[in-house]
PDB file of N, CA, C and O in Angstrom:
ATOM      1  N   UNK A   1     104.442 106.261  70.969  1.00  0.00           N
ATOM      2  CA  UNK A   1     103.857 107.264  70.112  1.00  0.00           C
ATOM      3  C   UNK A   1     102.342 107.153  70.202  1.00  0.00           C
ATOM      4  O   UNK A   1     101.817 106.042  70.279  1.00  0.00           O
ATOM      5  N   UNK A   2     101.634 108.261  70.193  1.00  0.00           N
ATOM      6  CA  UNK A   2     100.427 108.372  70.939  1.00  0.00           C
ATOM      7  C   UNK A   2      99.953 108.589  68.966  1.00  0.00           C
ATOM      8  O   UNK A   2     100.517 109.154  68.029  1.00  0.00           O
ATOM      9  N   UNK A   3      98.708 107.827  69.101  1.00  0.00           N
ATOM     10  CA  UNK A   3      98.534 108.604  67.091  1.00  0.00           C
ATOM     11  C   UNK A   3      96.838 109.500  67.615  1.00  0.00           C
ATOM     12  O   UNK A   3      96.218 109.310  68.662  1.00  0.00           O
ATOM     13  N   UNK A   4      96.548 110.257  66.706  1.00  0.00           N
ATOM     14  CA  UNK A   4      95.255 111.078  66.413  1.00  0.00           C
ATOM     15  C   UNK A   4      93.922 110.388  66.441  1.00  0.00           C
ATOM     16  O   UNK A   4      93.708 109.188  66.269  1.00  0.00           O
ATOM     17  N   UNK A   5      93.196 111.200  66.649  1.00  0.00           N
ATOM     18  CA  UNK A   5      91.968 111.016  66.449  1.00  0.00           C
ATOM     19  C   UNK A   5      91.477 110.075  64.872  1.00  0.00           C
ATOM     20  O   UNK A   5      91.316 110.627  63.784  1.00  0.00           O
ATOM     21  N   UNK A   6      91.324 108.677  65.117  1.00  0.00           N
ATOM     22  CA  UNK A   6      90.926 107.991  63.717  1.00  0.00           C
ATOM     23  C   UNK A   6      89.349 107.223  63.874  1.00  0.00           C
ATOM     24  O   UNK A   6      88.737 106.785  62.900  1.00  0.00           O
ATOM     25  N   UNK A   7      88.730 107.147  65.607  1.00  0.00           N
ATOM     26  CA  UNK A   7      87.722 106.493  65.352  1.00  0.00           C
ATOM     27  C   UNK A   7      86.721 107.375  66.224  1.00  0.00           C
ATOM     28  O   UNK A   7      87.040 108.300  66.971  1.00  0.00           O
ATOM     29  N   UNK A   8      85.632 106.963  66.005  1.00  0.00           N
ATOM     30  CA  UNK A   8      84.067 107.352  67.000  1.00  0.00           C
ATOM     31  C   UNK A   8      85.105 108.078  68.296  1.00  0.00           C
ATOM     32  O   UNK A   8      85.296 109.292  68.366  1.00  0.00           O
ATOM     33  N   UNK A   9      85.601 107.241  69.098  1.00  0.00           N
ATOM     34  CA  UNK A   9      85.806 107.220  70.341  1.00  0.00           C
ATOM     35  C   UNK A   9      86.694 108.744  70.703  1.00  0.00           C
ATOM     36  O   UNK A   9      86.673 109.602  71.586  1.00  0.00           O
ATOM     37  N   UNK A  10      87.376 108.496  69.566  1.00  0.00           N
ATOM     38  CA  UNK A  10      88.534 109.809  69.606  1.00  0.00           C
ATOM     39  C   UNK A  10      87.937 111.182  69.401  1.00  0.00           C
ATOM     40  O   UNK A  10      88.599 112.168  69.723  1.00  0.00           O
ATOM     41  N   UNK A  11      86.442 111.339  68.764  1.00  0.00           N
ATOM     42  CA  UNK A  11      86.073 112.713  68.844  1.00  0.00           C
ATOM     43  C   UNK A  11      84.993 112.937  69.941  1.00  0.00           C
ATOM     44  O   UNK A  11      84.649 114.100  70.151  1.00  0.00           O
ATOM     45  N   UNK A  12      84.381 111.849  70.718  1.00  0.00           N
ATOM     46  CA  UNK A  12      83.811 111.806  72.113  1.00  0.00           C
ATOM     47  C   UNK A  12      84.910 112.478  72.357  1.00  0.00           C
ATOM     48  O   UNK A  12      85.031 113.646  71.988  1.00  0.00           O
ATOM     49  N   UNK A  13      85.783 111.873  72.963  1.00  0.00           N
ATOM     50  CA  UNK A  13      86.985 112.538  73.590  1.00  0.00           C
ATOM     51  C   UNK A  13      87.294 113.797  73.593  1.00  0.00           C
ATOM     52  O   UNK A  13      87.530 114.437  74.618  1.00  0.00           O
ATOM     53  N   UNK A  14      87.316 114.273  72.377  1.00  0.00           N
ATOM     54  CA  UNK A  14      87.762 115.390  71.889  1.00  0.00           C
ATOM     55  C   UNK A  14      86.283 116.913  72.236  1.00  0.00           C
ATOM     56  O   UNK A  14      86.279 118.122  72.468  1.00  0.00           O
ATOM     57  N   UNK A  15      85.577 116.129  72.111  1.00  0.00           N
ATOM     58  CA  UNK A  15      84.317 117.036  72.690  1.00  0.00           C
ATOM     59  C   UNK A  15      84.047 117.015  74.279  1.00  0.00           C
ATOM     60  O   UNK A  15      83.417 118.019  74.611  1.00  0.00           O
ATOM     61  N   UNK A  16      84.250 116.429  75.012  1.00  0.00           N
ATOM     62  CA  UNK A  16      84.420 116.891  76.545  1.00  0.00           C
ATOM     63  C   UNK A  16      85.792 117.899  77.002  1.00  0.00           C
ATOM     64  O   UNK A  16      86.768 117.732  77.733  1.00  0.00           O
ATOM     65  N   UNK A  17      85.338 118.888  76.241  1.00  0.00           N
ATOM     66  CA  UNK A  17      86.768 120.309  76.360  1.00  0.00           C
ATOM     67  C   UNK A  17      86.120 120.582  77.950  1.00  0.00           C
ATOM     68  O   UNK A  17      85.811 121.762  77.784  1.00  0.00           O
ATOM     69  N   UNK A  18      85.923 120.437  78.633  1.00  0.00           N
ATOM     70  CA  UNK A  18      85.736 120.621  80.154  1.00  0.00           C
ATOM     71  C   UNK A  18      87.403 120.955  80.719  1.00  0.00           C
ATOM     72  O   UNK A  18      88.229 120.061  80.540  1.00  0.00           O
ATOM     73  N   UNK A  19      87.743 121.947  81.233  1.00  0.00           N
ATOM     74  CA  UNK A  19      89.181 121.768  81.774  1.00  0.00           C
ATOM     75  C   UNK A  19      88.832 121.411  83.073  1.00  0.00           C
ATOM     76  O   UNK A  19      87.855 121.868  83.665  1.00  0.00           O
ATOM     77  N   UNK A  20      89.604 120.617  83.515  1.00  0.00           N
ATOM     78  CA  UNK A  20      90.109 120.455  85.409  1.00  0.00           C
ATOM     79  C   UNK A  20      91.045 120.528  85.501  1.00  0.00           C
ATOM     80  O   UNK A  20      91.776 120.645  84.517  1.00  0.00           O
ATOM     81  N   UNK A  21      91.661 120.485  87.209  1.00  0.00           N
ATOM     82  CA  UNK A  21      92.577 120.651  87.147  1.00  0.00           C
ATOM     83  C   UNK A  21      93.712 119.351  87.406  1.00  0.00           C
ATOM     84  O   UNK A  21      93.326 118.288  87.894  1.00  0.00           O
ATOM     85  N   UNK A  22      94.872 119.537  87.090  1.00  0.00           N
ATOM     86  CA  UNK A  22      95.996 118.368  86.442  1.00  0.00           C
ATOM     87  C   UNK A  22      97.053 118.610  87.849  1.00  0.00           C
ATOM     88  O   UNK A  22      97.841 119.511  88.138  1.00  0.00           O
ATOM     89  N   UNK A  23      96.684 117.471  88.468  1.00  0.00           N
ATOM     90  CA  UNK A  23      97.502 117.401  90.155  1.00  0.00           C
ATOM     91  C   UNK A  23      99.448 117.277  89.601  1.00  0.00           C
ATOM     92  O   UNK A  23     100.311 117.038  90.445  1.00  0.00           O
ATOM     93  N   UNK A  24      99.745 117.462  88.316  1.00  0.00           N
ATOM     94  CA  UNK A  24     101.537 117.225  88.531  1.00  0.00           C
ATOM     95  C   UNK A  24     101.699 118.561  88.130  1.00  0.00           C
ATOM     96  O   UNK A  24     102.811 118.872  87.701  1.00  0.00           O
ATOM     97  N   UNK A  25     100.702 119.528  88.189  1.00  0.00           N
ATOM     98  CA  UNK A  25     101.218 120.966  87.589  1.00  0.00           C
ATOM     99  C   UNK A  25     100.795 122.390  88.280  1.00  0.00           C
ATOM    100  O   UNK A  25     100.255 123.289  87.635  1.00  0.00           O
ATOM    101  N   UNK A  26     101.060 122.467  89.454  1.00  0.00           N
ATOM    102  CA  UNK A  26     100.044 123.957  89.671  1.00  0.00           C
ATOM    103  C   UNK A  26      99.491 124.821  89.415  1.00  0.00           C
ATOM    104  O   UNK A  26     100.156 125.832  89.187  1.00  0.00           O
ATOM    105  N   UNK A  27      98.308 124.889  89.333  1.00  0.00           N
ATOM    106  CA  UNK A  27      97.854 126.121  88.536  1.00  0.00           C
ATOM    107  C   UNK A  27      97.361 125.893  87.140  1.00  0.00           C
ATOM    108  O   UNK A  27      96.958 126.685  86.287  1.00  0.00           O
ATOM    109  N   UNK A  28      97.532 124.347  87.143  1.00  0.00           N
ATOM    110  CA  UNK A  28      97.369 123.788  85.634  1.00  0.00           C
ATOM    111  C   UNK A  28      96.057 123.678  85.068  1.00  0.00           C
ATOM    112  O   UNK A  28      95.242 124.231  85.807  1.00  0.00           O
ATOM    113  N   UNK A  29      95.602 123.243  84.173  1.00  0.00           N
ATOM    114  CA  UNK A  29      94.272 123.021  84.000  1.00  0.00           C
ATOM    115  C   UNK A  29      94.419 122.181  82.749  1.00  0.00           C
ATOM    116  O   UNK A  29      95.098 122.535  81.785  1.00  0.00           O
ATOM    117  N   UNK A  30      93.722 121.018  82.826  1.00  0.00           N
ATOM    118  CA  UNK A  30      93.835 119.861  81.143  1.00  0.00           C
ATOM    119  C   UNK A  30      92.036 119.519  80.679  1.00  0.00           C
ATOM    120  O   UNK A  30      91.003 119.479  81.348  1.00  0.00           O
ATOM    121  N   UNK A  31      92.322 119.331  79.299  1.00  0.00           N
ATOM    122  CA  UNK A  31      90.810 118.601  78.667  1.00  0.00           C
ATOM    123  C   UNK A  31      90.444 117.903  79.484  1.00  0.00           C
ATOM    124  O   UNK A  31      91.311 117.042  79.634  1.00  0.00           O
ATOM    125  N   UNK A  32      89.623 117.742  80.150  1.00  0.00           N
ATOM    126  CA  UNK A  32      88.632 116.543  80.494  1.00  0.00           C
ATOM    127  C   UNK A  32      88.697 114.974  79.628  1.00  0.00           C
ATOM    128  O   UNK A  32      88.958 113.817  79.959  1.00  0.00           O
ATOM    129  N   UNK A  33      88.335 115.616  78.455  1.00  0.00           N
ATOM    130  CA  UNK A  33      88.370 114.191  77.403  1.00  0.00           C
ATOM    131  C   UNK A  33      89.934 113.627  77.753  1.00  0.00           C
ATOM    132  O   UNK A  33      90.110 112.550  78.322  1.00  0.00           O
ATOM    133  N   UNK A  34      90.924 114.425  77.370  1.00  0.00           N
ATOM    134  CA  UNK A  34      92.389 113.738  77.352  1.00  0.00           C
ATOM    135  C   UNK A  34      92.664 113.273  78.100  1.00  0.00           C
ATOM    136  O   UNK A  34      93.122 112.140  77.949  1.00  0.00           O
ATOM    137  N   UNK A  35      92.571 113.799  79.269  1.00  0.00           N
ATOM    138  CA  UNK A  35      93.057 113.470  80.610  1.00  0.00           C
ATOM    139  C   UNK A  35      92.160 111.847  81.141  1.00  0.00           C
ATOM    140  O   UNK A  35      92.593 111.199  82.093  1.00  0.00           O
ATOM    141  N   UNK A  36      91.065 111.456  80.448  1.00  0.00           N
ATOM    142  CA  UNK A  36      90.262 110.883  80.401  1.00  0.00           C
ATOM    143  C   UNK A  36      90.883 109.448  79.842  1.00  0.00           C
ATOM    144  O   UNK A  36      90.875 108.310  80.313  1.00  0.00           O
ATOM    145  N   UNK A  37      91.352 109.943  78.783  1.00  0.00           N
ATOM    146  CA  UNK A  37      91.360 109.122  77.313  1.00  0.00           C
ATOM    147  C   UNK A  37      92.772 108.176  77.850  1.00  0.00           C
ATOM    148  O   UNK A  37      92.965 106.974  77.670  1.00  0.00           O
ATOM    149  N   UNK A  38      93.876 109.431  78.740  1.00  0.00           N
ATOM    150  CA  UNK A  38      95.268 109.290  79.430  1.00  0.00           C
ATOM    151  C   UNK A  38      95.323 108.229  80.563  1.00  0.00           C
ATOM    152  O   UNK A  38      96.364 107.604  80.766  1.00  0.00           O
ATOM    153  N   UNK A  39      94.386 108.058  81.181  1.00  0.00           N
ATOM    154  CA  UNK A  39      94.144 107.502  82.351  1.00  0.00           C
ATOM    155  C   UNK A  39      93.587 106.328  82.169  1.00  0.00           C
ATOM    156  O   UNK A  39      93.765 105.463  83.027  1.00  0.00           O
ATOM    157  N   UNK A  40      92.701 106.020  80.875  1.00  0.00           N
ATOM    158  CA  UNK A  40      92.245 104.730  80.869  1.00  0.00           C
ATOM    159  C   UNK A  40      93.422 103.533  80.198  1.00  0.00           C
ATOM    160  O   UNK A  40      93.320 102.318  80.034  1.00  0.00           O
ATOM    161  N   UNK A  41      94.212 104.216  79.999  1.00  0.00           N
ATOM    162  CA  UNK A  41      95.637 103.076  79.529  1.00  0.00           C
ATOM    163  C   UNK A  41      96.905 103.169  80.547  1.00  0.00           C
ATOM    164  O   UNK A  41      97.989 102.589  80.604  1.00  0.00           O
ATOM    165  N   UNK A  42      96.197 104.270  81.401  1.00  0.00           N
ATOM    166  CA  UNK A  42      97.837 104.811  82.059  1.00  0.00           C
ATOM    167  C   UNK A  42      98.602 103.517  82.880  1.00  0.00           C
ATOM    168  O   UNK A  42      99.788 103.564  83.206  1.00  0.00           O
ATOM    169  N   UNK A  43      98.022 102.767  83.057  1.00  0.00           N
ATOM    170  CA  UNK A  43      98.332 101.377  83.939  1.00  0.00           C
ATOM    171  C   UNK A  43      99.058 100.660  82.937  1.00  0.00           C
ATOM    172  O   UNK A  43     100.116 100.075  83.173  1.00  0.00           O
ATOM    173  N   UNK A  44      98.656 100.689  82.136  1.00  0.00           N
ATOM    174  CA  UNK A  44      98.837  99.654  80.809  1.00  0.00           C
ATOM    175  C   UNK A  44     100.317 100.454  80.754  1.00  0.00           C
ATOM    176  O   UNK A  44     101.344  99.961  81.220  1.00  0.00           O
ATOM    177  N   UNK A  45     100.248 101.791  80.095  1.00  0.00           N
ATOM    178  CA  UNK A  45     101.743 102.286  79.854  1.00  0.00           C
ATOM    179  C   UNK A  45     103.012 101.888  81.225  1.00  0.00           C
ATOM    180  O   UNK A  45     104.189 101.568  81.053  1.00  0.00           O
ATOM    181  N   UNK A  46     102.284 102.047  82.515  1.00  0.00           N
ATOM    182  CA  UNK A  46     103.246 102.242  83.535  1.00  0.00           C
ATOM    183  C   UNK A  46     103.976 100.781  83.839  1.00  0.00           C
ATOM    184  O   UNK A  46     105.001 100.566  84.486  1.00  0.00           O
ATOM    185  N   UNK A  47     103.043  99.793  83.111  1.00  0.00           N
ATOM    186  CA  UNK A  47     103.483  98.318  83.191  1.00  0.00           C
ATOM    187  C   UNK A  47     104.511  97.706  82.220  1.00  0.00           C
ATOM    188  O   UNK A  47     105.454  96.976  82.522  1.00  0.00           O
ATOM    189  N   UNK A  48     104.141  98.156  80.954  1.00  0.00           N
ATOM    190  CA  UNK A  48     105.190  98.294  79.603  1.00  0.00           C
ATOM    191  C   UNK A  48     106.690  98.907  80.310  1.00  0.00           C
ATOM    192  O   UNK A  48     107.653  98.274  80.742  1.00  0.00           O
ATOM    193  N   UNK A  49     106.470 100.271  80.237  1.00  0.00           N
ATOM    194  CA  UNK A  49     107.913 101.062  80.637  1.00  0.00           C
ATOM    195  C   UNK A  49     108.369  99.828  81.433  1.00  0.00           C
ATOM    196  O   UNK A  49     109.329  99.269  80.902  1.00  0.00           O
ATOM    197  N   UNK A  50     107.858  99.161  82.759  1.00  0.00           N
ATOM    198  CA  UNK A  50     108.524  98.667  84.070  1.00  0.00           C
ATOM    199  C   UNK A  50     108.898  97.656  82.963  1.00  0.00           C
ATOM    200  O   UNK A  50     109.933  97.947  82.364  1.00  0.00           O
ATOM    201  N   UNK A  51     108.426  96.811  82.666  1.00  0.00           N
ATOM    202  CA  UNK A  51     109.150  95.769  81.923  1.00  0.00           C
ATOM    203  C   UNK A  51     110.568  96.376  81.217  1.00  0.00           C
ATOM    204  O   UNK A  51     111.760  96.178  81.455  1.00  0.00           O
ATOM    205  N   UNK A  52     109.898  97.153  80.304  1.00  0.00           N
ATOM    206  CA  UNK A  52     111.540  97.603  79.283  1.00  0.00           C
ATOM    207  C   UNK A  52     112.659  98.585  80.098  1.00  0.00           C
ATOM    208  O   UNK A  52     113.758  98.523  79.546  1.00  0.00           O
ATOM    209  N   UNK A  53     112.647  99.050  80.714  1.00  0.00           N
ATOM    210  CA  UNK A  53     113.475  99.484  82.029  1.00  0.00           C
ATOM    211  C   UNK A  53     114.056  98.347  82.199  1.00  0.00           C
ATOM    212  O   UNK A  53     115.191  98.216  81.741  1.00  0.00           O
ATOM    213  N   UNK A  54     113.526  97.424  82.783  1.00  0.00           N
ATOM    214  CA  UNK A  54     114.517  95.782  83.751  1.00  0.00           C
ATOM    215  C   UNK A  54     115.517  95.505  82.524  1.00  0.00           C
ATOM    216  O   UNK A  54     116.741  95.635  82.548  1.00  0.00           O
ATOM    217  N   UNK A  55     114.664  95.066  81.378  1.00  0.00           N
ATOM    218  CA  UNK A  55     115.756  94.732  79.737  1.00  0.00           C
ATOM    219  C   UNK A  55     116.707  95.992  79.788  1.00  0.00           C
ATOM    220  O   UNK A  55     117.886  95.744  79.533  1.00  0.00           O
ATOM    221  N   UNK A  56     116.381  97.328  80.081  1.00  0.00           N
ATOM    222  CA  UNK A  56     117.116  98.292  79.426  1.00  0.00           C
ATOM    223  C   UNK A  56     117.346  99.595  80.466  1.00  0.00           C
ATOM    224  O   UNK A  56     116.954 100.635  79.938  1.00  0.00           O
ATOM    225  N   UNK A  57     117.876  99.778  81.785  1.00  0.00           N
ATOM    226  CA  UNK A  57     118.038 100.257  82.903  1.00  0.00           C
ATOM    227  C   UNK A  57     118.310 101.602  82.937  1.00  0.00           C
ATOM    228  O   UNK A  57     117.986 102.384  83.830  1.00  0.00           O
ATOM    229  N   UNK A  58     119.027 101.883  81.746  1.00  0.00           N
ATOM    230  CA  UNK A  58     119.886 103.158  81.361  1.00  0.00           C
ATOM    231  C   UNK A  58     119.248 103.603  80.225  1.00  0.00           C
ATOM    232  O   UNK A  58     120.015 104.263  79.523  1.00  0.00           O
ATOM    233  N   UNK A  59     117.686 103.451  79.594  1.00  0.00           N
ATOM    234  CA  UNK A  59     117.241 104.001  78.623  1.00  0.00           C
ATOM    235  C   UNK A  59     116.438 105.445  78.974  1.00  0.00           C
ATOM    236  O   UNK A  59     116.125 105.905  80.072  1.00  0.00           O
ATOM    237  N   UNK A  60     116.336 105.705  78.314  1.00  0.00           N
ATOM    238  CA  UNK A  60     115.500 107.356  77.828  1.00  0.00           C
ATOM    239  C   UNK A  60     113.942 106.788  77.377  1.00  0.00           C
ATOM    240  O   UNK A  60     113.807 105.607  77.058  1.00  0.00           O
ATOM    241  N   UNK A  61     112.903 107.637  77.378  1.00  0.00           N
ATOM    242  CA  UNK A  61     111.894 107.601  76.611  1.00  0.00           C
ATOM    243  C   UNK A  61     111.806 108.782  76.372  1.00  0.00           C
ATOM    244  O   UNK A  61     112.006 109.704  77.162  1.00  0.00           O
ATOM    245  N   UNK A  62     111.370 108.871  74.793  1.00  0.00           N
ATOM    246  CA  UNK A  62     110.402 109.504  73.868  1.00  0.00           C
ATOM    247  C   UNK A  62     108.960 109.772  73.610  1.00  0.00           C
ATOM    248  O   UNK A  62     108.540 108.933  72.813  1.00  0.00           O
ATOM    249  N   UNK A  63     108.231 110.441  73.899  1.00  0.00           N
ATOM    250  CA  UNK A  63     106.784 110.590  73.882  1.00  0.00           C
ATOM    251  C   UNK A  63     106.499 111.261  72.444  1.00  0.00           C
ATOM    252  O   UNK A  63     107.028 112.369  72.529  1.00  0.00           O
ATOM    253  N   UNK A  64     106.191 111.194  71.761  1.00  0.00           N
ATOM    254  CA  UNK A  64     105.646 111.700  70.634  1.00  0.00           C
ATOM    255  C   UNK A  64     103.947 111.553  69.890  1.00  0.00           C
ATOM    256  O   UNK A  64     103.442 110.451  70.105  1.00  0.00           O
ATOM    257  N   UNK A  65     103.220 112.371  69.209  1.00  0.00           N
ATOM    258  CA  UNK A  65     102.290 111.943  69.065  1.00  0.00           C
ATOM    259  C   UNK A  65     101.598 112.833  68.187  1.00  0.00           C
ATOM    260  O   UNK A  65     102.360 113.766  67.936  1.00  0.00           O
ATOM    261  N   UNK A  66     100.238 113.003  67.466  1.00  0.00           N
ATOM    262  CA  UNK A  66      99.966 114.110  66.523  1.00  0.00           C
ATOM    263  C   UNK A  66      98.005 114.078  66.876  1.00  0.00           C
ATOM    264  O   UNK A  66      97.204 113.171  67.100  1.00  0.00           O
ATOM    265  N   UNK A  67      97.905 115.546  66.761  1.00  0.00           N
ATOM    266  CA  UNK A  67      96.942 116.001  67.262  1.00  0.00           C
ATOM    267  C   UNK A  67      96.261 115.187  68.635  1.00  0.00           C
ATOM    268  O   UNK A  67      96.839 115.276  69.718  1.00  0.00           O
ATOM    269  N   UNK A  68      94.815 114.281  68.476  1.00  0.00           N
ATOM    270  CA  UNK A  68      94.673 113.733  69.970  1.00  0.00           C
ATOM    271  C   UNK A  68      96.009 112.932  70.644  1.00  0.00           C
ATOM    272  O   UNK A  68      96.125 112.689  71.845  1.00  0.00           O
ATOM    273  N   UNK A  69      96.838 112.635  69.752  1.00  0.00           N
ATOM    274  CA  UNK A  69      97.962 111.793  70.167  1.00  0.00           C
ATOM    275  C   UNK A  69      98.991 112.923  71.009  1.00  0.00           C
ATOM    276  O   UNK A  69      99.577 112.695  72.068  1.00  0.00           O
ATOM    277  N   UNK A  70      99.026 114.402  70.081  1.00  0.00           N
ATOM    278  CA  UNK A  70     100.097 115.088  70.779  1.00  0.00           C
ATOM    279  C   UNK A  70      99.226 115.568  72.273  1.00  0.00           C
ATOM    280  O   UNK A  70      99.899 116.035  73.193  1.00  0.00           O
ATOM    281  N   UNK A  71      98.333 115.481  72.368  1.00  0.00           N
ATOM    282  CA  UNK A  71      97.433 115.466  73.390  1.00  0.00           C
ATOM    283  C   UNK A  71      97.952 114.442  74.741  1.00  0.00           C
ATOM    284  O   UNK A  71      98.087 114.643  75.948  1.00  0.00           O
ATOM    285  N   UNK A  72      98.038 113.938  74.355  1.00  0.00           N
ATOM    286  CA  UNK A  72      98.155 112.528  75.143  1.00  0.00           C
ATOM    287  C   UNK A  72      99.288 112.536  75.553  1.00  0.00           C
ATOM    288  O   UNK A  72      99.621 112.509  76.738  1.00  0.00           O
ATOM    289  N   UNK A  73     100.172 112.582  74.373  1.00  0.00           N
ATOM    290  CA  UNK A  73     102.255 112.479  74.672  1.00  0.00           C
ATOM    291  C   UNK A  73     102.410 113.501  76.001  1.00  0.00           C
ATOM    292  O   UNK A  73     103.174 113.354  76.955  1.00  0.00           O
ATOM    293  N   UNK A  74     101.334 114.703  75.736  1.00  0.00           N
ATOM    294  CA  UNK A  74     101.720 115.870  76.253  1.00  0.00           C
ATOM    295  C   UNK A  74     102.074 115.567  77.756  1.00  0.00           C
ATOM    296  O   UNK A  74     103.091 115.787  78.415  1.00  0.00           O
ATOM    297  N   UNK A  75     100.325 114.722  78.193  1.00  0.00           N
ATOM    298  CA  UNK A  75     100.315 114.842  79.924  1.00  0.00           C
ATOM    299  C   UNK A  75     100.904 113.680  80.201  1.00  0.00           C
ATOM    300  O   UNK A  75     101.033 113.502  81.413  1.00  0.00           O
ATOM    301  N   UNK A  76     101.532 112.348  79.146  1.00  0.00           N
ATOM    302  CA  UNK A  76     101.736 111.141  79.709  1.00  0.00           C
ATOM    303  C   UNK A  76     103.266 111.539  79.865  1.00  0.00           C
ATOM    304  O   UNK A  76     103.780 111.265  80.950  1.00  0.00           O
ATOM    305  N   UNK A  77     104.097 112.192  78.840  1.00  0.00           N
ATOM    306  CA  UNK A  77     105.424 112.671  79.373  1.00  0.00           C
ATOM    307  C   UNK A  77     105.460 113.512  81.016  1.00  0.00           C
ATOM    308  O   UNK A  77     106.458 113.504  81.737  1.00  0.00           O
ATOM    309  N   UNK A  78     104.561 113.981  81.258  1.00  0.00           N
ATOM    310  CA  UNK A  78     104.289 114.734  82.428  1.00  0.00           C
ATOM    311  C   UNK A  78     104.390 113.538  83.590  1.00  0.00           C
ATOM    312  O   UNK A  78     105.205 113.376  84.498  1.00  0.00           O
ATOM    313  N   UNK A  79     103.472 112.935  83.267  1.00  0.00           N
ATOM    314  CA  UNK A  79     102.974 111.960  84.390  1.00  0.00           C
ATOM    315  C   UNK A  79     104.216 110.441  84.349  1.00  0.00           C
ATOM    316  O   UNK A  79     104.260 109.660  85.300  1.00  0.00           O
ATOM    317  N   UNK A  80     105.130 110.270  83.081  1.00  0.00           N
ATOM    318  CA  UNK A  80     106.209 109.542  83.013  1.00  0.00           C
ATOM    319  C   UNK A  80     107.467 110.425  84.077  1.00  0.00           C
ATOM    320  O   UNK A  80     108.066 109.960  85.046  1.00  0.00           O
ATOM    321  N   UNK A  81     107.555 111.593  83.574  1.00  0.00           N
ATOM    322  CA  UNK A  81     108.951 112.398  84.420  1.00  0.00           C
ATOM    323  C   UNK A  81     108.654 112.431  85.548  1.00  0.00           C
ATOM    324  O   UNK A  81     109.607 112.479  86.327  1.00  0.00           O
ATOM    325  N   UNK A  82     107.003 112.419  86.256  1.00  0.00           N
ATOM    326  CA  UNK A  82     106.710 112.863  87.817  1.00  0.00           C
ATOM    327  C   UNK A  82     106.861 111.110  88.281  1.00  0.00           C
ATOM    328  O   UNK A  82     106.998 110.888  89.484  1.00  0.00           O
ATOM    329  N   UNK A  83     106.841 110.334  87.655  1.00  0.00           N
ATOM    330  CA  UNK A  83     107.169 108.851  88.120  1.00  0.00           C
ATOM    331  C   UNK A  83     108.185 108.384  87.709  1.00  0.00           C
ATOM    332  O   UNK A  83     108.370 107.367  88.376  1.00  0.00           O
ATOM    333  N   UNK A  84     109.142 108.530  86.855  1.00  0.00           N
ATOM    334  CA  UNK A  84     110.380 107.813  86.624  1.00  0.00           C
ATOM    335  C   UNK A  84     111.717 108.680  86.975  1.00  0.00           C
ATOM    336  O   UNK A  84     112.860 108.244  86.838  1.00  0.00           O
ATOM    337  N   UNK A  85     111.414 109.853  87.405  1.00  0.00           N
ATOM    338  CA  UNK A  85     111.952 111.108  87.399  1.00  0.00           C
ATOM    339  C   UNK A  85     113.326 111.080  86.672  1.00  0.00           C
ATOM    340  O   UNK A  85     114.340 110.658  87.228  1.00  0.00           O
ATOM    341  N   UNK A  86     113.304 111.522  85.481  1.00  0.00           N
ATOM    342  CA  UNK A  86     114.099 112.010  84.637  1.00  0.00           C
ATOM    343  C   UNK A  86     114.372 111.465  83.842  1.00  0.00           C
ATOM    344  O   UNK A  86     115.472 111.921  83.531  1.00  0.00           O
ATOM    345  N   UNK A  87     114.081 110.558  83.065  1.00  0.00           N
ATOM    346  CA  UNK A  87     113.882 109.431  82.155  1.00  0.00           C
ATOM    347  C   UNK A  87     113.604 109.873  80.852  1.00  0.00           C
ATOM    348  O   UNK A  87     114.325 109.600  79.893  1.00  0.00           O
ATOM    349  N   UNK A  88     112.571 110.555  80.786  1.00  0.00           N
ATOM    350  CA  UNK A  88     111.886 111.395  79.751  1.00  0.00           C
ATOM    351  C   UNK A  88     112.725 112.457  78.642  1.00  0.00           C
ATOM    352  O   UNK A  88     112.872 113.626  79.000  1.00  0.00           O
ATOM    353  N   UNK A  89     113.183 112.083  77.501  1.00  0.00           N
ATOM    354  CA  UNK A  89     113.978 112.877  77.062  1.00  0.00           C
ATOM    355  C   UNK A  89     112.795 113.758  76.390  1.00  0.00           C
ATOM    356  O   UNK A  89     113.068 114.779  75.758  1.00  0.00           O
TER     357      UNK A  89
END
């Protein structure tokens, strides 16, 4: 679960509305800040999942999250289904 905007860092974020474009979607275009904010943990998340996968082989994930968080759930469910492919409930 991804949570909101609560410190300094989260409304930097939130103020680089710059769109680019988002390589798992054609034609796509994402915040700058998020996509930003997504990428500086994305290692961190992709290392977690690999662990709880080995414990749990046949699980599902859930992305959930509220405002900068639903931000986040949004492209990391994206970028979880284009790497675990189909995992992602």
């Amino acid at each position: 679960m991804w949570r909101g905007t609560q410190e300094i860092y989260g409304w930097i974020l939130n103020f680089q509305g710059l769109l680019v474009p988002f390589p798992l979607c054609d034609k796509c275009k994402v915040h700058l800040g998020f996509v930003n904010a997504y990428n500086s943990v994305k290692d961190y998340v992709h290392d977690h999942i690999d662990k709880l996968l080995k414990l749990h082989p046949t699980a599902k994930i859930a992305v959930t999250g509220h405002s900068l968080g639903a931000a986040l759930a949004t492209i990391s469910a994206l970028d979880l289904q284009d790497l675990y492919n189909g995992i992602v409930a």
